[in-house]
VEXDO-957519 format. One record per atom (N, C-alpha, C): residue number from 1; x, y, z negated; atom name; residue in one letter. Coordinates in steps of 0.05 Angstrom, whole numbers, always signed. Layout:
REM VEXDO-957519
[rovex NUM,[X,Y,Z],'CA','A']
...
This chain:
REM VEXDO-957519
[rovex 1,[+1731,+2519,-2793],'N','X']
[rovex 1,[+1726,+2537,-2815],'CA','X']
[rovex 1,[+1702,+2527,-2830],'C','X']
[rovex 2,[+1689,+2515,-2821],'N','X']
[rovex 2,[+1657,+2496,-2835],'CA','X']
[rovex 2,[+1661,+2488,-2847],'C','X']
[rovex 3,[+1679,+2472,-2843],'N','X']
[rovex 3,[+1691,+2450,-2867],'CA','X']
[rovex 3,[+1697,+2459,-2899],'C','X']
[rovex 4,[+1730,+2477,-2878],'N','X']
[rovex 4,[+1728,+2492,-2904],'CA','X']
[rovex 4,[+1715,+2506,-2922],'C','X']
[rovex 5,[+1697,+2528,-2912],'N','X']
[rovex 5,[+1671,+2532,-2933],'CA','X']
[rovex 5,[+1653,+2509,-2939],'C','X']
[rovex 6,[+1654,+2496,-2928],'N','X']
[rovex 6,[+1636,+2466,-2950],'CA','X']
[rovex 6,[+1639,+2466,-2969],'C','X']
[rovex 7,[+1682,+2456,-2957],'N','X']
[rovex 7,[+1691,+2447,-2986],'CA','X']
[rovex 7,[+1697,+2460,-3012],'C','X']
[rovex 8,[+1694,+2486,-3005],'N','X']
[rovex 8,[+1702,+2514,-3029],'CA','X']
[rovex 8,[+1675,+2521,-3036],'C','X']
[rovex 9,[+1658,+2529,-3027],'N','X']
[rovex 9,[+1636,+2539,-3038],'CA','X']
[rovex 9,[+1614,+2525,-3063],'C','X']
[rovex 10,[+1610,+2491,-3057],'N','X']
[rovex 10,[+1591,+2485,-3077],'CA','X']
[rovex 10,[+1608,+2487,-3096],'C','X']
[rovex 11,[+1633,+2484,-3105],'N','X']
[rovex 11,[+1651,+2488,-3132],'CA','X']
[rovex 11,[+1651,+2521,-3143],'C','X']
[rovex 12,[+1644,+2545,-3122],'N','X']
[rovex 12,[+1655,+2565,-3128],'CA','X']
[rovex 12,[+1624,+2588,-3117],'C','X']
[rovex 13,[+1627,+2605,-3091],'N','X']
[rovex 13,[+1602,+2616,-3086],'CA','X']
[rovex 13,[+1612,+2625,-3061],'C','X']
[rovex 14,[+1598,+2636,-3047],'N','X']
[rovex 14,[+1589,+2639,-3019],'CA','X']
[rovex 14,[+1616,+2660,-3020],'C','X']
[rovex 15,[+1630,+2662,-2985],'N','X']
[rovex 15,[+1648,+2675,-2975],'CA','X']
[rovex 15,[+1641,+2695,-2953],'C','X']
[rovex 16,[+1653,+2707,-2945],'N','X']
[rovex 16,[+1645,+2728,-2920],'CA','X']
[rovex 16,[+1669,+2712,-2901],'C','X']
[rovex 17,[+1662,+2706,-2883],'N','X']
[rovex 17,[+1679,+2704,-2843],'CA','X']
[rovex 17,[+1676,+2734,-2840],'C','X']
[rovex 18,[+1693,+2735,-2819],'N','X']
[rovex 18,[+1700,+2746,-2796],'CA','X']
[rovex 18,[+1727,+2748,-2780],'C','X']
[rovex 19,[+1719,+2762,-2757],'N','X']
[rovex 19,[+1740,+2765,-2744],'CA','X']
[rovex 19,[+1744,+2733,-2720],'C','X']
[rovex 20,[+1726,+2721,-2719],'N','X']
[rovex 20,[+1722,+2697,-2700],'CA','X']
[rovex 20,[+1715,+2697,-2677],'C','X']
[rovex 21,[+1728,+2690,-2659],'N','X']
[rovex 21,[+1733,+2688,-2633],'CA','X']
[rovex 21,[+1707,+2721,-2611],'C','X']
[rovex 22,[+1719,+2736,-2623],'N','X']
[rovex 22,[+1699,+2760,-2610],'CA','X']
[rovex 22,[+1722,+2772,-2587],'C','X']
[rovex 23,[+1701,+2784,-2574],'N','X']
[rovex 23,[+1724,+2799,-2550],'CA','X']
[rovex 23,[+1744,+2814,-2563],'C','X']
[rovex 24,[+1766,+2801,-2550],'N','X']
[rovex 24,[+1795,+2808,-2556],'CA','X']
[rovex 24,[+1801,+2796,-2585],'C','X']
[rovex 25,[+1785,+2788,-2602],'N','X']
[rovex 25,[+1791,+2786,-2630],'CA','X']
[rovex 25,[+1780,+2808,-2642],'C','X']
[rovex 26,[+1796,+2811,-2667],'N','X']
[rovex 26,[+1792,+2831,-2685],'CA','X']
[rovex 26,[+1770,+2839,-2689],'C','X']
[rovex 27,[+1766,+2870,-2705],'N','X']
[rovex 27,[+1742,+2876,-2721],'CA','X']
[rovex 27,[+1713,+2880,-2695],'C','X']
[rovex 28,[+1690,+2877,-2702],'N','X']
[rovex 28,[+1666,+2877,-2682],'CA','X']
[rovex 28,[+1661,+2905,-2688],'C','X']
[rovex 29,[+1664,+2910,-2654],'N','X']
[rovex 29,[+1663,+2931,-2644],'CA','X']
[rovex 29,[+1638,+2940,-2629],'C','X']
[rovex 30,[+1618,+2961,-2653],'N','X']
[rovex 30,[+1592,+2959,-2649],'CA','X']
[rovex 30,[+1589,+2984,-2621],'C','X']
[rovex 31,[+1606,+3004,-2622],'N','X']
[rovex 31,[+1610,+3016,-2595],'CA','X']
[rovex 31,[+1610,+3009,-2574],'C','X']
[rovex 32,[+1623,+2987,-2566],'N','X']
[rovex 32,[+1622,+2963,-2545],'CA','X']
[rovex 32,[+1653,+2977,-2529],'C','X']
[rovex 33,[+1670,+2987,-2540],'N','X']
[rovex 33,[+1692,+2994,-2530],'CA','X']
[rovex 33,[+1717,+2982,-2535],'C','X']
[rovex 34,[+1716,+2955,-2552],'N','X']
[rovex 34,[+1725,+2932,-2549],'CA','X']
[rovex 34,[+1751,+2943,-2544],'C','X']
[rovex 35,[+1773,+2961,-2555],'N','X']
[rovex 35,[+1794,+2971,-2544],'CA','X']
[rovex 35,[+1815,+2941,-2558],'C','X']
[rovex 36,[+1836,+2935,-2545],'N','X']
[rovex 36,[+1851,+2908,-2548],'CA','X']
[rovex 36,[+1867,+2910,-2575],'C','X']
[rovex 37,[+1868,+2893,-2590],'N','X']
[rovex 37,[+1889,+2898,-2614],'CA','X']
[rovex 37,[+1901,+2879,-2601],'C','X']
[rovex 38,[+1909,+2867,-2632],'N','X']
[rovex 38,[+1937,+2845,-2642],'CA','X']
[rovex 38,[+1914,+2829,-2654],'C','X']
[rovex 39,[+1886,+2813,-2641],'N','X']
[rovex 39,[+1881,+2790,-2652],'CA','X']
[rovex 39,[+1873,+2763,-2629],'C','X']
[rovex 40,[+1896,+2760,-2610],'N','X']
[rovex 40,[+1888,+2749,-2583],'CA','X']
[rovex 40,[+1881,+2719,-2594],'C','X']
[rovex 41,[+1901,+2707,-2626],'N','X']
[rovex 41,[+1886,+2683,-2635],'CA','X']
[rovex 41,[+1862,+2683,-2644],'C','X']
[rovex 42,[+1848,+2703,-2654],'N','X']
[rovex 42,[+1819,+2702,-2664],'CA','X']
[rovex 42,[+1808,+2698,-2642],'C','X']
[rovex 43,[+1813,+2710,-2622],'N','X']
[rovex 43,[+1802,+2705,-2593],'CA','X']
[rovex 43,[+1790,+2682,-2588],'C','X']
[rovex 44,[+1811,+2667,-2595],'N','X']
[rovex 44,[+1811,+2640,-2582],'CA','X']
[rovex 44,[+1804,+2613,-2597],'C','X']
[rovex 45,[+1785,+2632,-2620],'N','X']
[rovex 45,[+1787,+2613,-2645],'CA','X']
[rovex 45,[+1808,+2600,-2657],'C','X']
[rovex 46,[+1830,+2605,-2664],'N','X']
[rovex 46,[+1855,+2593,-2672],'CA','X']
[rovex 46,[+1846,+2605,-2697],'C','X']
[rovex 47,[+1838,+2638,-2712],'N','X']
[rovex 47,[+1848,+2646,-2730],'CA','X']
[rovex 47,[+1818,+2661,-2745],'C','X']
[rovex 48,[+1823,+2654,-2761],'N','X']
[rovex 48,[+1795,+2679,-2778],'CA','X']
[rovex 48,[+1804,+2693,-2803],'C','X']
[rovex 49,[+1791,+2708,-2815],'N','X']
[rovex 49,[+1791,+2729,-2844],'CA','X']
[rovex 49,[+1774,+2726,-2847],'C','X']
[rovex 50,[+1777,+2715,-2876],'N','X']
[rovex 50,[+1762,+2710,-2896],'CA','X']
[rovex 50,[+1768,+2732,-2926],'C','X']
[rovex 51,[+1742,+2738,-2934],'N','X']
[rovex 51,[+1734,+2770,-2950],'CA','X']
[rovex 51,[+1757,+2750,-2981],'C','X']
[rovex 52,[+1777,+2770,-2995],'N','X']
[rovex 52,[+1788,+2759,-3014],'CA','X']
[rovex 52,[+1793,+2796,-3026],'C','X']
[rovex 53,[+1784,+2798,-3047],'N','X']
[rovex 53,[+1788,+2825,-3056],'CA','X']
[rovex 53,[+1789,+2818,-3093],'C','X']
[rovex 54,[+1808,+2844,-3097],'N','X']
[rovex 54,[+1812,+2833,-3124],'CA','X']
[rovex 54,[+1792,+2846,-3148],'C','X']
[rovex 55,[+1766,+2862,-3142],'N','X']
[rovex 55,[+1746,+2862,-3146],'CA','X']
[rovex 55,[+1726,+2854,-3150],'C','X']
[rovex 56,[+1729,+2817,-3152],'N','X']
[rovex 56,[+1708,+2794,-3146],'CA','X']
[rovex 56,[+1690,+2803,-3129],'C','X']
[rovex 57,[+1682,+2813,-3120],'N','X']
[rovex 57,[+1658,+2816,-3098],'CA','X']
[rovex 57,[+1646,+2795,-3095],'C','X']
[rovex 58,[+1615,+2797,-3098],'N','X']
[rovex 58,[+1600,+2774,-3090],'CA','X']
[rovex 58,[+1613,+2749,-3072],'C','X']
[rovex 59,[+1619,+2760,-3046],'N','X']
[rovex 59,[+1626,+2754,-3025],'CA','X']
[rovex 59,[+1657,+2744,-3022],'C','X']
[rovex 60,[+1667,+2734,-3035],'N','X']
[rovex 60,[+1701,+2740,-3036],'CA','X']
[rovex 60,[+1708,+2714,-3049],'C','X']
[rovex 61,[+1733,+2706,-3043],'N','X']
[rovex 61,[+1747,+2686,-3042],'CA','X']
[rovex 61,[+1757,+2686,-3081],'C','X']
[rovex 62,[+1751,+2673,-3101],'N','X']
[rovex 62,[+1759,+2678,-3118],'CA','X']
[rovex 62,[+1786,+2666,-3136],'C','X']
[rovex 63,[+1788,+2638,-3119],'N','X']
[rovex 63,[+1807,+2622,-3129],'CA','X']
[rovex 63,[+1833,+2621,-3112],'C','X']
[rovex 64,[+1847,+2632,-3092],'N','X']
[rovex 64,[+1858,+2629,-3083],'CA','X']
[rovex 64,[+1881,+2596,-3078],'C','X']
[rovex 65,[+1891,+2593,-3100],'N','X']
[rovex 65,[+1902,+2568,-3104],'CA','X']
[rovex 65,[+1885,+2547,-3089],'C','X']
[rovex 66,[+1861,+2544,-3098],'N','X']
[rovex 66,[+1850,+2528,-3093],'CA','X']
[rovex 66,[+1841,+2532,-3067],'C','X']
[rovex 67,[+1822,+2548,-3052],'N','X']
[rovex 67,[+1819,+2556,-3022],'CA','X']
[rovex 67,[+1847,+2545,-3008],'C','X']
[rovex 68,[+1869,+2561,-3014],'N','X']
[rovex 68,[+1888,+2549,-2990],'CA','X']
[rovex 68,[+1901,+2520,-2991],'C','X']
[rovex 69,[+1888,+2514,-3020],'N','X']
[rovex 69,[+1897,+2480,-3014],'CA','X']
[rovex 69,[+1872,+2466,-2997],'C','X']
[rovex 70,[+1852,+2474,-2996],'N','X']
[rovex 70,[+1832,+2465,-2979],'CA','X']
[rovex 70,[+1836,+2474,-2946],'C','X']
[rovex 71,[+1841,+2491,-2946],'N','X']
[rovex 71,[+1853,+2506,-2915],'CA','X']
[rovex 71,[+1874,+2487,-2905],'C','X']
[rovex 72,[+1896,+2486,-2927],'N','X']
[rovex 72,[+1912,+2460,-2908],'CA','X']
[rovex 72,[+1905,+2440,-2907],'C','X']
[rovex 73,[+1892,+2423,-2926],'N','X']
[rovex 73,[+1877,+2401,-2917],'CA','X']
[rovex 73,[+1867,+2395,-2891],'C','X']
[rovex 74,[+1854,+2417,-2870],'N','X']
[rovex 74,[+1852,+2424,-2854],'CA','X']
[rovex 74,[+1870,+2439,-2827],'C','X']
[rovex 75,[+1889,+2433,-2839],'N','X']
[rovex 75,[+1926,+2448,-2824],'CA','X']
[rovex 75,[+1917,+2478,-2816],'C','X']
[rovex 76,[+1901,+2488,-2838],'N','X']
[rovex 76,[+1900,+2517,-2839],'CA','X']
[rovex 76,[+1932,+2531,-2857],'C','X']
[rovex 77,[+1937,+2554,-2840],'N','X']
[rovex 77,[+1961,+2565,-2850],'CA','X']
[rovex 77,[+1950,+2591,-2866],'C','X']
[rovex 78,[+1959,+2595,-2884],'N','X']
[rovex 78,[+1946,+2622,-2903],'CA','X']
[rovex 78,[+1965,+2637,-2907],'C','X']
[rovex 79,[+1953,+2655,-2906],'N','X']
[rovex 79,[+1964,+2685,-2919],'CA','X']
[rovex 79,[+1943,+2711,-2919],'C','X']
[rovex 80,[+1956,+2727,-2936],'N','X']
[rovex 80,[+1947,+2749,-2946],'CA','X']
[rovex 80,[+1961,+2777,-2929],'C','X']
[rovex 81,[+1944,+2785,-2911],'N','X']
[rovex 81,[+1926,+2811,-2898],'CA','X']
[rovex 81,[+1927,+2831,-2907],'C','X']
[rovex 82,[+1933,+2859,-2909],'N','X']
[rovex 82,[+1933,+2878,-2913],'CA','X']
[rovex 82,[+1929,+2882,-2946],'C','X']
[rovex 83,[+1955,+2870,-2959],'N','X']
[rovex 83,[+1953,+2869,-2981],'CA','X']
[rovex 83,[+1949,+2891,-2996],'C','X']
[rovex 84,[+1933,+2898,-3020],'N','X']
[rovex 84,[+1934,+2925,-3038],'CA','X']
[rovex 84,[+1922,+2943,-3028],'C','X']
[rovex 85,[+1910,+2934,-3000],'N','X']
[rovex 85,[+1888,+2961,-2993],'CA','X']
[rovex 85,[+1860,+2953,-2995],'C','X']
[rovex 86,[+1848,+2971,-2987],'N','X']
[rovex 86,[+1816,+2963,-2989],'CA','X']
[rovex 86,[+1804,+2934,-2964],'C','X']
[rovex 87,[+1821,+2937,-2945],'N','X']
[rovex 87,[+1814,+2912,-2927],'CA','X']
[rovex 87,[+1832,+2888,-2935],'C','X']
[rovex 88,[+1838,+2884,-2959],'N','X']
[rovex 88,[+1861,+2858,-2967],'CA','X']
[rovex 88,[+1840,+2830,-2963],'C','X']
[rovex 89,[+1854,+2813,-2945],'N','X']
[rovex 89,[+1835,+2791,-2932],'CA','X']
[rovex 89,[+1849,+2763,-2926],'C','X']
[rovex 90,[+1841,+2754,-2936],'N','X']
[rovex 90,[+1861,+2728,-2924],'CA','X']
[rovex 90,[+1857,+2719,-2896],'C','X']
[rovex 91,[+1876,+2709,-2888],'N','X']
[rovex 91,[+1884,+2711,-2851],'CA','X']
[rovex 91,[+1886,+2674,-2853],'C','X']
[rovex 92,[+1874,+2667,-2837],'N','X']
[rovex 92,[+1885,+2633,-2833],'CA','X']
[rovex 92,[+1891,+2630,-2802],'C','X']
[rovex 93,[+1905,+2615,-2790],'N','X']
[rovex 93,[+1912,+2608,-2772],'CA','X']
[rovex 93,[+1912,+2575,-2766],'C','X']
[rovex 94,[+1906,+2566,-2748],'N','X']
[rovex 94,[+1898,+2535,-2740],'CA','X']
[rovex 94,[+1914,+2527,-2711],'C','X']
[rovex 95,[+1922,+2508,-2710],'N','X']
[rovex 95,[+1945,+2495,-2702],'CA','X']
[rovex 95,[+1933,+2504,-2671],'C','X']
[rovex 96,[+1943,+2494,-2641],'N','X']
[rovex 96,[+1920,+2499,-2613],'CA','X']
[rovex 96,[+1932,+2473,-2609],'C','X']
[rovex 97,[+1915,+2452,-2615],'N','X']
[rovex 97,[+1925,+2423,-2608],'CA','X']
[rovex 97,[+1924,+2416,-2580],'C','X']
[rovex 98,[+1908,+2440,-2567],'N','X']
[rovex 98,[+1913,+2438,-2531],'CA','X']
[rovex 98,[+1933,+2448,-2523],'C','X']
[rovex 99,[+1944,+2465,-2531],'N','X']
[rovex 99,[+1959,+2478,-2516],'CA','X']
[rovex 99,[+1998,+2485,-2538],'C','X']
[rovex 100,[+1998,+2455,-2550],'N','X']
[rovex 100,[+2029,+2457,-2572],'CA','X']
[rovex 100,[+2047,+2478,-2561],'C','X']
């Protein structure tokens, strides 16, 4: 994921991570109740969300086109996250070259 924000940001402006390899995955859970979703790849570092809102937000992914041609450059797989709601995020996923 370094990479890829390298390669997107000096052309464009700073992005928000999350969702990277935390217990169980998914959102950080400041309760510490860590209850299990559906993010066992974030887990394992395979997968992150990255902030993409159609509000420009400081923090947010603004070119899309361009971001996911840089993501695969990197055999990142993209897609779009909870589209049309307030958490709409782009989802990447990365190959587990240990474990095909």
């Amino acid at each position: 994921m370094w990479a890829i924000a390298n390669d997107y940001v000096p052309s464009h402006r700073l992005i928000a991570i999350n969702d990277m390899s935390l217990t169980y995955g998914g959102v950080f859970d400041i309760a510490g109740t860590w209850a299990e979703d559906n993010h066992e790849l974030h887990r394992k570092g395979l997968s992150v969300d990255v902030q993409y809102r159609t509000d420009l937000s400081d923090l947010s992914v603004t070119d899309l086109v361009n971001f996911t041609a840089i993501a695969k450059k990197y055999s990142g797989v993209v897609s779009i996250h909870s589209q049309g709601t307030g958490n709409q995020h782009i989802h990447i996923d990365f190959p587990d070259i240990y474990n095909p």
